[in-house]
The first five atom37 places (N, CA, C, CB, O) and aatype in JSON, in Angstrom:
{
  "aatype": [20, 20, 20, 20, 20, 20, 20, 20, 20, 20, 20, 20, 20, 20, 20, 20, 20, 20, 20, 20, 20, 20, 20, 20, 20, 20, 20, 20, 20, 20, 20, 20, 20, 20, 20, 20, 20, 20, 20, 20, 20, 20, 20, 20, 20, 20, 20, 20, 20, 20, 20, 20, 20, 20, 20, 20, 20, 20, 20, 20, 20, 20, 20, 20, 20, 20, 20, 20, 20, 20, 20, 20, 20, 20, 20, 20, 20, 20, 20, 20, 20, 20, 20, 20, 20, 20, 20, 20, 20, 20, 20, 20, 20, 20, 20, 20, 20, 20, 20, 20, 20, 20, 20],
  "atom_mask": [
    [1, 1, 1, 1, 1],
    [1, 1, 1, 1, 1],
    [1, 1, 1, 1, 1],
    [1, 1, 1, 1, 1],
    [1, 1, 1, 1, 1],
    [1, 1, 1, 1, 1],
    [1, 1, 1, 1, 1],
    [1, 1, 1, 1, 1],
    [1, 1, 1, 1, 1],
    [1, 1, 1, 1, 1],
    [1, 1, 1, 1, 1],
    [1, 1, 1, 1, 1],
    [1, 1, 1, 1, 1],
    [1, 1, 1, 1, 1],
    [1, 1, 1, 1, 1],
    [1, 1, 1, 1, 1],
    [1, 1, 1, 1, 1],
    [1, 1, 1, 1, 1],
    [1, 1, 1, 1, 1],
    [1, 1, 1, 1, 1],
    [1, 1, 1, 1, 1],
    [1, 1, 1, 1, 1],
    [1, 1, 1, 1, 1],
    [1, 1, 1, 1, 1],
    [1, 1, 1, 1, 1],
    [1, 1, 1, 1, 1],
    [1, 1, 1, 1, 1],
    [1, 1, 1, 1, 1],
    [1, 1, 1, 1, 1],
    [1, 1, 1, 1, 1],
    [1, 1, 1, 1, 1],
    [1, 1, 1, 1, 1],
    [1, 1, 1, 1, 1],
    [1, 1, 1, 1, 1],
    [1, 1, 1, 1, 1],
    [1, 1, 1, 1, 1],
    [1, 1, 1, 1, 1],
    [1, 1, 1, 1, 1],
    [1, 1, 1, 1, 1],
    [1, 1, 1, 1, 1],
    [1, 1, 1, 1, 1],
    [1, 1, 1, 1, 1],
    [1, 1, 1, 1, 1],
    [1, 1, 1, 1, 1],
    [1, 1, 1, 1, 1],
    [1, 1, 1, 1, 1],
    [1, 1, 1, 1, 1],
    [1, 1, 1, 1, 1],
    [1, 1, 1, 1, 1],
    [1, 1, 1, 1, 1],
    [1, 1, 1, 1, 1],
    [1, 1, 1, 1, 1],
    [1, 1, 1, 1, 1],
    [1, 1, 1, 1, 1],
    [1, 1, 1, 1, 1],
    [1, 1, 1, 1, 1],
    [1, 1, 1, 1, 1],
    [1, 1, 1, 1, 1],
    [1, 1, 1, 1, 1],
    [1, 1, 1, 1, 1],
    [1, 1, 1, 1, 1],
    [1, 1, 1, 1, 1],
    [1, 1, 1, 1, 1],
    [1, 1, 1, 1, 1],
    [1, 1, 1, 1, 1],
    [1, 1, 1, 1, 1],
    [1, 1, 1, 1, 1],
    [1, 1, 1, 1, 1],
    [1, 1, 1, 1, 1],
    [1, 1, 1, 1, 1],
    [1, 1, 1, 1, 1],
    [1, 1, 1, 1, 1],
    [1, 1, 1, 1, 1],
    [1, 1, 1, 1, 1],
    [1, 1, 1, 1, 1],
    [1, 1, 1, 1, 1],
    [1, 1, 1, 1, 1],
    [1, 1, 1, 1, 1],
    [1, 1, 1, 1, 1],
    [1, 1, 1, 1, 1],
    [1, 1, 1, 1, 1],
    [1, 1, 1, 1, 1],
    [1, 1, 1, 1, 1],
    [1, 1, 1, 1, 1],
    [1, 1, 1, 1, 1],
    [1, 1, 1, 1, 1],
    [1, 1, 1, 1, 1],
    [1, 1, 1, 1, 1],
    [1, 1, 1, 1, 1],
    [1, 1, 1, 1, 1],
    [1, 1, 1, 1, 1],
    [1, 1, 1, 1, 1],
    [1, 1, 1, 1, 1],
    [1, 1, 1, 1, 1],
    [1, 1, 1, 1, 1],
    [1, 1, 1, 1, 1],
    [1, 1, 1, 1, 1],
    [1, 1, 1, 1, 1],
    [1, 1, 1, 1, 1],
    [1, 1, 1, 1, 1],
    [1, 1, 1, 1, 1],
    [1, 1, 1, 1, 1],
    [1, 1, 1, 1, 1]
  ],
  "atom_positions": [
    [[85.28, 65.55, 79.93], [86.25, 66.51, 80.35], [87.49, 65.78, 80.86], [85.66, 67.43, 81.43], [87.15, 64.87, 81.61]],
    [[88.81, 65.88, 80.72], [90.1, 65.62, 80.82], [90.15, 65.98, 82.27], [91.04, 66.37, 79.82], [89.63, 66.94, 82.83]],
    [[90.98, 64.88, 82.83], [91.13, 65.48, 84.17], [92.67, 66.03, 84.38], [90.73, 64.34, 85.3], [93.68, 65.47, 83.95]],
    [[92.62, 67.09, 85.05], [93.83, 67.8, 84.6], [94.61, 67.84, 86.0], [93.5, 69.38, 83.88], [95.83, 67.9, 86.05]],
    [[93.97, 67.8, 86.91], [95.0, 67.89, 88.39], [96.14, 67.23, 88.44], [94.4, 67.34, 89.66], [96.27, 66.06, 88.07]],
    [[97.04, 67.94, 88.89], [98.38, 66.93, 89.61], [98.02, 66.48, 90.84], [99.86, 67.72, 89.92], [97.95, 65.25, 90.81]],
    [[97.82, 66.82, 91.65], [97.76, 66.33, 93.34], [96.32, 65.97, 93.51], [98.19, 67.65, 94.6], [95.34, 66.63, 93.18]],
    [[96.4, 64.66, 94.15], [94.63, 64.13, 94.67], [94.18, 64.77, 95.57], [94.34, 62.69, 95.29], [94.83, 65.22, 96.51]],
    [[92.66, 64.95, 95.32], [92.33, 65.93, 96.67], [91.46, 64.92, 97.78], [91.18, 67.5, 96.14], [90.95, 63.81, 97.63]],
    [[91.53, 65.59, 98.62], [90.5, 65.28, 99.79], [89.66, 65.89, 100.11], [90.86, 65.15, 100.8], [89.87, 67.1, 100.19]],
    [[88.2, 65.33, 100.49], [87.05, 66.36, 101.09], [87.66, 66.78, 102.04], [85.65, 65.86, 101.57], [88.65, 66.38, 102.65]],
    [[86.59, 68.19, 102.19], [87.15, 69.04, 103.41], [85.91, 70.05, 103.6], [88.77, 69.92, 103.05], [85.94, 71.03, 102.85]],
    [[85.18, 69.99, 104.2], [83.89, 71.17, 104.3], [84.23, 71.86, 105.51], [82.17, 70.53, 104.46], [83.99, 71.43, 106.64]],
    [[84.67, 72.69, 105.32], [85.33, 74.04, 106.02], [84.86, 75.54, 105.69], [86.83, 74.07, 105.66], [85.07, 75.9, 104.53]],
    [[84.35, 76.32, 106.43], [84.31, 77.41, 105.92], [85.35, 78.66, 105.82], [83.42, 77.67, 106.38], [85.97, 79.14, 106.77]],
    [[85.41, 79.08, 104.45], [87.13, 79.69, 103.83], [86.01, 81.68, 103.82], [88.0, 78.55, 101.09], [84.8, 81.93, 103.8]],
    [[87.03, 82.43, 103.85], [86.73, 84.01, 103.78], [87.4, 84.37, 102.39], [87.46, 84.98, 105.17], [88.58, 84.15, 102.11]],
    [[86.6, 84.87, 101.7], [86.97, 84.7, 100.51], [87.42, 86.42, 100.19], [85.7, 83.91, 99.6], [86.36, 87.04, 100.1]],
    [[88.56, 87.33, 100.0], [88.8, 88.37, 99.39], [88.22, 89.31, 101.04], [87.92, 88.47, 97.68], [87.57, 90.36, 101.08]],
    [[88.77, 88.44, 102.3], [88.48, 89.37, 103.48], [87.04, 89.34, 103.91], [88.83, 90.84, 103.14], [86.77, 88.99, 105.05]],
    [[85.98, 89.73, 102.95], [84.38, 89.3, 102.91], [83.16, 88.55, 102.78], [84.12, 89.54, 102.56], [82.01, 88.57, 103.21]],
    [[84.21, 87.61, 101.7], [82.9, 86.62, 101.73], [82.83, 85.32, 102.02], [82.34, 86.54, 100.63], [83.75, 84.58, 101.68]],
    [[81.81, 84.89, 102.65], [82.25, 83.6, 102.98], [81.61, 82.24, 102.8], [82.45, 83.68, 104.1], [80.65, 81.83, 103.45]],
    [[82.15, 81.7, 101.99], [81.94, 80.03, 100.9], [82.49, 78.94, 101.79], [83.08, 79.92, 99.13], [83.05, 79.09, 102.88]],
    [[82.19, 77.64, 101.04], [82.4, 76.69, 102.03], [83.2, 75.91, 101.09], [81.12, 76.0, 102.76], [82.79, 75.78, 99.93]],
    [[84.73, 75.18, 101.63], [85.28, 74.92, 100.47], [84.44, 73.15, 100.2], [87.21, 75.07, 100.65], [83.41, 72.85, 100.82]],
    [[84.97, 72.39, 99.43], [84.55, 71.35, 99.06], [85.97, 69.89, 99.22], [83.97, 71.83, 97.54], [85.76, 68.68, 99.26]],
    [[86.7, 70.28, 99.24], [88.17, 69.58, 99.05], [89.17, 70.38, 98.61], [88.2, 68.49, 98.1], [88.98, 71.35, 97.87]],
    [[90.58, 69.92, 99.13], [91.98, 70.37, 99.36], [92.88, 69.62, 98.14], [92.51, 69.92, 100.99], [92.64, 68.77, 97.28]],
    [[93.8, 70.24, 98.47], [95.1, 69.17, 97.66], [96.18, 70.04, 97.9], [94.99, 68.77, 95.75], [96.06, 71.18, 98.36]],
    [[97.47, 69.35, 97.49], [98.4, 70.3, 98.32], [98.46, 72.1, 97.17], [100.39, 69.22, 98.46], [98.87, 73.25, 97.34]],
    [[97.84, 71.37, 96.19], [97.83, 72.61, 95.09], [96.8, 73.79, 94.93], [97.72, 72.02, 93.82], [96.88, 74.84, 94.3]],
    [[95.99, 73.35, 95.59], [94.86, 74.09, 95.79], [93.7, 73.55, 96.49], [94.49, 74.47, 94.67], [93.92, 72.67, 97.33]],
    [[91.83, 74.13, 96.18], [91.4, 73.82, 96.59], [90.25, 74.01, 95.6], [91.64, 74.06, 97.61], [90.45, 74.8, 94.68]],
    [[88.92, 73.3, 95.69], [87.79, 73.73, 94.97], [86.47, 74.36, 96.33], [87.27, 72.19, 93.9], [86.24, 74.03, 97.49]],
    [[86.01, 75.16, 95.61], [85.09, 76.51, 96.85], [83.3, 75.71, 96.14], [85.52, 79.4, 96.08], [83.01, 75.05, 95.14]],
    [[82.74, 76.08, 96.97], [81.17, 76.04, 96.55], [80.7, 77.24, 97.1], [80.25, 74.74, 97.12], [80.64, 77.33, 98.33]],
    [[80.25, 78.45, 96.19], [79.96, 79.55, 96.14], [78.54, 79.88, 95.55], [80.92, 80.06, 95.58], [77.99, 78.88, 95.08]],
    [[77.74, 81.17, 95.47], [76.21, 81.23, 95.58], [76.53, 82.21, 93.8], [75.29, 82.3, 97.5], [75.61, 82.44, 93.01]],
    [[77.76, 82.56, 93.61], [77.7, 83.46, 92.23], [78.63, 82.86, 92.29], [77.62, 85.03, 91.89], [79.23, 82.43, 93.28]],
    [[79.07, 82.68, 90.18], [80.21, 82.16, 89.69], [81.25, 83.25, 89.35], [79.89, 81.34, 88.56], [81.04, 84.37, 88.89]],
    [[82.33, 82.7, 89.65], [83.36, 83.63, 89.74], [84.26, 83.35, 88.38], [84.18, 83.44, 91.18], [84.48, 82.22, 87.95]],
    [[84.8, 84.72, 87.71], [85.56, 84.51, 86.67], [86.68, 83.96, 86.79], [85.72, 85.43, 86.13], [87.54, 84.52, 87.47]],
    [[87.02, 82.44, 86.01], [88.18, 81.71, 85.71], [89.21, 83.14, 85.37], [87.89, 80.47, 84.3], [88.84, 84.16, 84.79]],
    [[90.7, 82.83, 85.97], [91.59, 83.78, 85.58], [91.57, 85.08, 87.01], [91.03, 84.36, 83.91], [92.59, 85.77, 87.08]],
    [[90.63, 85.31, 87.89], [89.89, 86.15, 89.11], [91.55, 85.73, 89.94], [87.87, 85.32, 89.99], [92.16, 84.66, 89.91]],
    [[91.87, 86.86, 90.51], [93.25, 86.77, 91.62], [91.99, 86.67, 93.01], [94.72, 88.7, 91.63], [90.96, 87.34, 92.92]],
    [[92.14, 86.13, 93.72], [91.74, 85.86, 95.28], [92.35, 85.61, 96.56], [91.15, 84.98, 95.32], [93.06, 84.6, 96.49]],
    [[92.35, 86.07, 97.52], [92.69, 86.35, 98.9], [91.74, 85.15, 99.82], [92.29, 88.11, 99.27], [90.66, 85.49, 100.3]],
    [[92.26, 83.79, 99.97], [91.49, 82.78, 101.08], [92.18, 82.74, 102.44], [91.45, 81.16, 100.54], [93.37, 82.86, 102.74]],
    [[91.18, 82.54, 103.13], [91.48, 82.54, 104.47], [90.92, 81.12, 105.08], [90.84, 83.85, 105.16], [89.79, 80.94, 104.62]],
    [[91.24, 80.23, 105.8], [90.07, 79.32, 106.06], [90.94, 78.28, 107.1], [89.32, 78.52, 104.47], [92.06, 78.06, 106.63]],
    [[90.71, 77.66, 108.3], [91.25, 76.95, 109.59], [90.95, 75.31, 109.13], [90.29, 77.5, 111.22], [89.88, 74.96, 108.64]],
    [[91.93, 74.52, 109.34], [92.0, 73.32, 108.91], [91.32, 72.27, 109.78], [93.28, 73.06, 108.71], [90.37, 73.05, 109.89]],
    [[90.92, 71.21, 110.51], [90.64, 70.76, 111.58], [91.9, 70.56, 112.4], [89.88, 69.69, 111.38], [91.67, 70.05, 113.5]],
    [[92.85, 70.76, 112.21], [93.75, 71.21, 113.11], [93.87, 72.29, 114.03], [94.51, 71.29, 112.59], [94.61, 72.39, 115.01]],
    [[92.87, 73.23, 113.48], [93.06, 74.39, 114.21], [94.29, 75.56, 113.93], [93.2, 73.87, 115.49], [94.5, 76.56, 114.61]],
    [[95.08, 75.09, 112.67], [95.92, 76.02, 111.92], [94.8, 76.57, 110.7], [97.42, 75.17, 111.28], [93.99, 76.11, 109.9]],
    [[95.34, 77.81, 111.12], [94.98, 78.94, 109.82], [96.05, 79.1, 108.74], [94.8, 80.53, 110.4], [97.25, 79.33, 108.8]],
    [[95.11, 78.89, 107.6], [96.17, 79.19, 106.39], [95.06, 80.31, 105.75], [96.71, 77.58, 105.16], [93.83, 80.31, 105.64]],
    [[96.44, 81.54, 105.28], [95.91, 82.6, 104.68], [97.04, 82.61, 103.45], [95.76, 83.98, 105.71], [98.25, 82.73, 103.62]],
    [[96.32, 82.45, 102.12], [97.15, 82.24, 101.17], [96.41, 83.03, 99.8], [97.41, 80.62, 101.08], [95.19, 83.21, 99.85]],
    [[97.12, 83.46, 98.69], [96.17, 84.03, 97.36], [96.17, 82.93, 96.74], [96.69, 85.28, 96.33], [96.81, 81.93, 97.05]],
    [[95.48, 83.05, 95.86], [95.36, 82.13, 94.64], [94.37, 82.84, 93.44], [94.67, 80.59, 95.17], [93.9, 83.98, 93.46]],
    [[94.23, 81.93, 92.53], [93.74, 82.28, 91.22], [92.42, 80.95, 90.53], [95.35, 82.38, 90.19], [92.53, 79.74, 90.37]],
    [[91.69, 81.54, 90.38], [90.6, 80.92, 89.96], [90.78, 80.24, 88.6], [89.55, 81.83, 89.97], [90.52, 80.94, 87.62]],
    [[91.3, 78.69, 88.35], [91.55, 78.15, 87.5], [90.34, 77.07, 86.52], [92.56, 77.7, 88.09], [90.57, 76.37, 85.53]],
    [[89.14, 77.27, 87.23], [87.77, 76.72, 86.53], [86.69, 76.96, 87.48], [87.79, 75.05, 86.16], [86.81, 76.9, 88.71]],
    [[85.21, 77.36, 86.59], [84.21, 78.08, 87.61], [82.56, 77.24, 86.63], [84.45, 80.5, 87.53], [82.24, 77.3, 85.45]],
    [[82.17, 76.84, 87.33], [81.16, 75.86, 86.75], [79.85, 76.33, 87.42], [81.51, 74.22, 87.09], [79.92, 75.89, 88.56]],
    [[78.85, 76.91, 87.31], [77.77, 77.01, 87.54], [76.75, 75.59, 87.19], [77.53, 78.19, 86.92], [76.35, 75.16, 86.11]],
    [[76.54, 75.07, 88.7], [76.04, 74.04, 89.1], [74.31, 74.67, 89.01], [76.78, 73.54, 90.59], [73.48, 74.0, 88.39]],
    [[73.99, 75.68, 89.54], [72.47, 75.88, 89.3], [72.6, 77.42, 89.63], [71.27, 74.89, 90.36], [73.67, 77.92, 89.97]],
    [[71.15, 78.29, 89.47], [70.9, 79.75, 89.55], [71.88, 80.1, 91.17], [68.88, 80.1, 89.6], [72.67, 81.04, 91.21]],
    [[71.7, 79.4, 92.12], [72.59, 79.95, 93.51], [73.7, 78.82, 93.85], [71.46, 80.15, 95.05], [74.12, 78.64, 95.0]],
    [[74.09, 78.16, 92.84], [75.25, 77.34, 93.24], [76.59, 77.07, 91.95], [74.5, 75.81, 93.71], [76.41, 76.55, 90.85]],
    [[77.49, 77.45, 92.34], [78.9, 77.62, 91.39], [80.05, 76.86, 92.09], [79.42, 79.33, 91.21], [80.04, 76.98, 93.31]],
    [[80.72, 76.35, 91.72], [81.82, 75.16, 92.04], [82.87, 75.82, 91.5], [81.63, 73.59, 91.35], [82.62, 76.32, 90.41]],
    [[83.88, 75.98, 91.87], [85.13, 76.82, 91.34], [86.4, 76.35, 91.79], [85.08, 78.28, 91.76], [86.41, 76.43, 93.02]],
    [[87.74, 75.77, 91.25], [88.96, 75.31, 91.7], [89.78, 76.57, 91.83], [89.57, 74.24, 90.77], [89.84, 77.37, 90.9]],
    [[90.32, 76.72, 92.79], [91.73, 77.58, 92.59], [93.07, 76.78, 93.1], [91.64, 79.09, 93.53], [92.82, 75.8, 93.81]],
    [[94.14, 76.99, 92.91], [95.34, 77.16, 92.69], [96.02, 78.3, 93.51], [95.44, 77.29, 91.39], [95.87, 79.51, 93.32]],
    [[96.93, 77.59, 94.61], [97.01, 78.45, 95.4], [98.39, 79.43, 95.22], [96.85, 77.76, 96.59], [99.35, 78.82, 94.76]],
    [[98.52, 80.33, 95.42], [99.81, 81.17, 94.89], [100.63, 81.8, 96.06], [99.32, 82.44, 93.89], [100.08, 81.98, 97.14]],
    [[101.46, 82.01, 95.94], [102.6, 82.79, 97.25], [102.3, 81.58, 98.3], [102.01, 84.8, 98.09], [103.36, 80.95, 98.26]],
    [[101.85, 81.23, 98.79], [101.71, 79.81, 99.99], [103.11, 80.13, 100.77], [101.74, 77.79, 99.12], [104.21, 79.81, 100.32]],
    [[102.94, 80.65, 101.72], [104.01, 80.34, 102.48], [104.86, 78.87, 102.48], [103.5, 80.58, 103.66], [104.53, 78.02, 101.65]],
    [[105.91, 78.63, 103.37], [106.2, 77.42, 103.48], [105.98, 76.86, 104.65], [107.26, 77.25, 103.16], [106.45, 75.76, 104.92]],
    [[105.32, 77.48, 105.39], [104.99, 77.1, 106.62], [103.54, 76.54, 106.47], [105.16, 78.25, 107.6], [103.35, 75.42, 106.93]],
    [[102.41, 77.27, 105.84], [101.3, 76.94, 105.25], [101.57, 75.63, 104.17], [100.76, 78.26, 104.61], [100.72, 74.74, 104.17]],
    [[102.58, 75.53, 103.39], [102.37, 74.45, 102.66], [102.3, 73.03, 103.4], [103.36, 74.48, 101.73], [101.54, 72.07, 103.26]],
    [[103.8, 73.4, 104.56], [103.98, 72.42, 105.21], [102.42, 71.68, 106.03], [105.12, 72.94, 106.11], [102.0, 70.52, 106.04]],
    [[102.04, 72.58, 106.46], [100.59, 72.26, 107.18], [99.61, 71.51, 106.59], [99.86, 73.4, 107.44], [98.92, 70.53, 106.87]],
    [[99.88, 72.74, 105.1], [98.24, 71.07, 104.2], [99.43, 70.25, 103.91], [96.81, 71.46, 101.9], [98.94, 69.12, 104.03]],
    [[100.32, 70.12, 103.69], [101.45, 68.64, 103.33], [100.66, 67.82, 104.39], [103.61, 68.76, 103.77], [99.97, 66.85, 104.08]],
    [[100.82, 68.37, 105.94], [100.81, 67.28, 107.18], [99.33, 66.74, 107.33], [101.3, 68.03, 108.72], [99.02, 65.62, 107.76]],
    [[98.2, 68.07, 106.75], [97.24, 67.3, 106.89], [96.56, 66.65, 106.16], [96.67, 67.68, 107.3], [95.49, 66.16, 106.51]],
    [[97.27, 66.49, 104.56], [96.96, 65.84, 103.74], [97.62, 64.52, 103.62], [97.01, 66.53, 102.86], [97.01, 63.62, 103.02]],
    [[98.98, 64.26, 104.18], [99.16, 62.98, 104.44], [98.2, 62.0, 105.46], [100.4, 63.04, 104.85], [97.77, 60.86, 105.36]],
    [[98.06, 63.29, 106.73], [97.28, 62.13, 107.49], [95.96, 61.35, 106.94], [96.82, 62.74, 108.76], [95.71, 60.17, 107.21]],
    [[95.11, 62.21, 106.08], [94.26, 61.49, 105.4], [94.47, 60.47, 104.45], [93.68, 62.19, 104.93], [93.67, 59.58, 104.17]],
    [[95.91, 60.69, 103.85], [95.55, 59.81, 102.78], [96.13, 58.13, 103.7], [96.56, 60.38, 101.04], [95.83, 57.05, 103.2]],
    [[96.84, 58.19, 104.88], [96.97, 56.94, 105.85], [95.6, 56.14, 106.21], [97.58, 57.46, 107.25], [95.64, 55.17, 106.96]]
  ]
}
């Protein structure tokens, strides 16, 4: 498989609210998005509503779109999204806390 990302990600095991209700644990960040580890696979192309607190203690509430969804086993699915509308105040935040990691 081609690796297709622009931006490197970083682990991040955080728990994100997925569409207000549900709640997955993400796996790693990047300033472009993020990839989720979820119990059902979700349709590539799916619009989504994330919610989820950084170890900073800033909340970012941003949409995005489900850009690959991989069913890892019967209760485990791996899914990237791509985050959409992002404030600029939210971007700025994973900017700051994605530099500090990569120092």
């Amino acid at each position: 498989m081609e690796e297709k990302r622009i931006f490197p990600r970083f682990s991040l095991n955080v728990p994100v609210i997925l569409d207000d209700k549900v709640m997955v644990e993400m796996k790693n960040i990047s300033i472009g998005g993020l990839c989720l580890v979820t119990k059902k696979q979700i349709c590539r192309g799916s619009n989504v509503v994330l919610t989820f607190t950084l170890p900073s203690n800033d909340e970012i509430r941003s949409q995005g779109q489900i850009t690959w969804s991989q069913l890892k086993s019967k209760h485990n699915c791996e899914c990237g999204i791509e985050f959409e509308n992002l404030t600029v105040n939210d971007f700025e935040i994973i900017r700051g806390y994605i530099t500090k990691k990569s120092h």
